[in-house]
N, C-alpha and C positions, 0 to 999 in steps of 0.2 A: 894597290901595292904599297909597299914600305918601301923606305928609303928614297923618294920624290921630295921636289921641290921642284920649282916655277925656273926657268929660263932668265935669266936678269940682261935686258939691254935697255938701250938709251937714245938718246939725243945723236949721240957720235955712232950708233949703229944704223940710226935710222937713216939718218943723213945720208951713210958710205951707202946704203941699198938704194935711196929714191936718185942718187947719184949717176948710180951703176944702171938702173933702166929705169926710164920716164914712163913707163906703163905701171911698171910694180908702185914706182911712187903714186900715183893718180890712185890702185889700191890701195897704200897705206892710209892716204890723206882719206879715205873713204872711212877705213877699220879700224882706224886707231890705234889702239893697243891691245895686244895680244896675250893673254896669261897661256902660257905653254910651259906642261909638265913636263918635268925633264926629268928622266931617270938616273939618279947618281950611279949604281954600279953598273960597271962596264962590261959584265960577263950577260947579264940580265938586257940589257943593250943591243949586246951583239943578238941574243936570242930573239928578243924580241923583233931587230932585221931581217932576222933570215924567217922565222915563222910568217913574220907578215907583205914578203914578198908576194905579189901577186893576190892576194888576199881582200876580202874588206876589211873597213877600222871593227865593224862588229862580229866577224870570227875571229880575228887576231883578238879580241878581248878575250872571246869565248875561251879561244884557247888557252890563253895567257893567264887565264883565272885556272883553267882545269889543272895546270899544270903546278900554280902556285898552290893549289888548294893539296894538291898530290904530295909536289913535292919540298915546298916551303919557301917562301921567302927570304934572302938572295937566291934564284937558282944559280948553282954552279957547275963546271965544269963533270963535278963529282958526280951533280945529280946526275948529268947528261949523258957522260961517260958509261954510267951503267945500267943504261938501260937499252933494251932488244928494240928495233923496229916495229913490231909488234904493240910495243907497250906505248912509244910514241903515237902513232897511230892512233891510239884509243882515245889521246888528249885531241884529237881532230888534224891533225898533222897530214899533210900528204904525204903518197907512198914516197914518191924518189925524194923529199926531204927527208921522210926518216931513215932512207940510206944514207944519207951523208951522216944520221947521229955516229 
């Protein structure tokens, strides 16, 4: 996907987590540091939550590609707005989520 970049934290982030629970910390100090893609736009975001509810990370791609590849990179409200239940579905989408489109 376009419009990605990396997650940016630090010292004063890590700190306030291994803080916060002595278990997470004992993780961190195992894993280090973590490169994590962050999606800049926020309509693309929310999409991406509610698709991959319940899901694995490897069908939320699946779909997440059929969709971009359909319908373009940012999706937007636009795309989603017009399209039928039917048509979601075909991008792998479950039935009662593509009621909510």
């Amino acid at each position: 996907m376009k419009d990605e970049a990396f997650f940016v934290y630090g010292k004063k982030e890590i700190s306030y987590l291994k803080a916060k629970d002595k278990r997470l910390g004992k993780v961190i100090d195992k894993v280090v540091h973590i490169e994590r893609e962050a999606i800049l736009d926020l309509f693309s975001v929310l999409v991406h939550s509610i698709v991959g509810q319940q899901i694995s990370t490897k069908d939320l791609s699946t779909i997440l590609q059929r969709m971009t590849n359909e319908l373009g990179f940012p999706l937007t409200p636009t795309h989603i707005a017009g399209l039928d239940k039917e048509t979601l579905q075909t991008f792998g989408i479950a039935f009662k989520k593509a009621e909510y489109g």
